[in-house]
Each structure stands twice: as C-alpha cells, then as structure tokens.
C-alpha positions in Angstrom: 0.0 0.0 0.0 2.7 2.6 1.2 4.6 1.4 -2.4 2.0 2.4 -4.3 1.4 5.9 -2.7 5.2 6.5 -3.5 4.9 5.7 -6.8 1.4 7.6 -7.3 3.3 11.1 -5.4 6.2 10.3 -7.7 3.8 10.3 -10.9 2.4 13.4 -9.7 6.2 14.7 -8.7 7.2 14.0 -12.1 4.1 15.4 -14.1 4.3 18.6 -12.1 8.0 18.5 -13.1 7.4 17.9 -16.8 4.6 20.8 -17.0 7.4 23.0 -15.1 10.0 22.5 -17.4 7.7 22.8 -20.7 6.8 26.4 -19.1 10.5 27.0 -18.4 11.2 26.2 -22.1 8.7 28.2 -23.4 9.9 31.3 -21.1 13.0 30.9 -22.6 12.0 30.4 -26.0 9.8 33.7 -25.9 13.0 35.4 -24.7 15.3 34.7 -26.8 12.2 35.6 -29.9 12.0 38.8 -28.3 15.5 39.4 -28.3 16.1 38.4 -31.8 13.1 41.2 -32.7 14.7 43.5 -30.6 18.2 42.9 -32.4 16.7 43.1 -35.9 14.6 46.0 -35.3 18.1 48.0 -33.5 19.6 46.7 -37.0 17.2 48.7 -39.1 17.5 51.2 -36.8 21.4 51.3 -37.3 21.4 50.8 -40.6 18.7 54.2 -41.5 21.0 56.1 -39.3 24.1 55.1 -41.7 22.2 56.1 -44.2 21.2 59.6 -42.6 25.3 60.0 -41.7 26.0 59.6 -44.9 23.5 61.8 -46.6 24.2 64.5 -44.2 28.0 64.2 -44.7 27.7 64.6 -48.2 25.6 68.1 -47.9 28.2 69.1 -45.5 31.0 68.5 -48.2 28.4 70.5 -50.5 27.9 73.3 -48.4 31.4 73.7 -46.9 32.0 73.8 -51.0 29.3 76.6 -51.4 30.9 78.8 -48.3 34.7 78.6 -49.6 33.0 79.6 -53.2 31.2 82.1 -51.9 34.4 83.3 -49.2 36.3 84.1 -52.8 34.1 86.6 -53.4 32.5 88.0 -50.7 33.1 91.7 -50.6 32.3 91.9 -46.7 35.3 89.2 -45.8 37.8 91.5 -47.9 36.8 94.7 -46.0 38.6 96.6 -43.8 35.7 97.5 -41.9 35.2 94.2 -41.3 37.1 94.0 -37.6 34.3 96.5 -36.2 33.3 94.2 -33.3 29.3 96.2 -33.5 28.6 96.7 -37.2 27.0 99.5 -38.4 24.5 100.0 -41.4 26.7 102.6 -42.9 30.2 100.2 -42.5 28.5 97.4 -44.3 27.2 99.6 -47.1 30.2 101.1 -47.5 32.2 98.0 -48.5 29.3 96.6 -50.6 30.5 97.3 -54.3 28.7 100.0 -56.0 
C-alpha cells in the first residue's frame, strides 16, 4: 500500500516537473524571440541612421563647398571694416560694391 502511494506522489512529482520545465522552455523560447526582434529592429535602426550619416555628410561636403566659393568673393570678408566688433549700417554699405 505505502509502495504504491510512493509511486502515485512520484507520478504526480514527475508530471508537475514535466509541466514546469515545458513552461520554463517556453519562457525561454519567448526570450530569446523577443531578443532576436529586438536585435533586428536596432539593425534597421542602425542601418537608416548610416544612411542619414551619410546623406548629411555629403551636404556638409556641398555646403562647406558653397561657403569657400562664396568666401572668394564675398566683398564683406575683404573689408577693412570688417574688424568693427558692433557693425553698423553705414560700414556694411560702405564696403558693398557700387
């Protein structure tokens, strides 16, 4: 009688056991799926931003182009009244080109 008690709590030991791990397996499965959608979602993420970096550098290059142009002829960089630290209406017009 007390044999077959042991054997029934055993059963029941080992069932519980069983359902236990199948949860703890599916846990882990979930995490590891919600990692993985994580990781691929920072991977589009990194790879738009690349993208962005790379679009932006390139109308940097443009625009730091544009500037040194523009600095060869830009009669207010080659005026002498360009060191007033305040400028005033009158400088500025004054080394405009006529």
């Amino acid at each position: 009688f007390q044999s077959h008690e042991e054997d029934d709590r055993k059963g029941r030991r080992r069932e519980k056991n069983r359902v236990a791990a199948q949860r703890s397996r599916k846990k882990q499965t979930q995490k590891a799926d919600k990692l993985h959608e994580e990781y691929e979602s920072l991977e589009q993420e990194n790879t738009s931003l690349k993208k962005e970096i790379g679009k932006l550098t390139d109308e940097m290059k443009h625009l730091s182009e544009v500037l040194k142009d523009h600095e060869k002829i830009c009669p207010l960089l080659h005026c002498t009244m360009n060191f007033v630290t305040v400028p005033r209406p009158d400088a500025l017009t004054s080394c405009l080109p006529r």
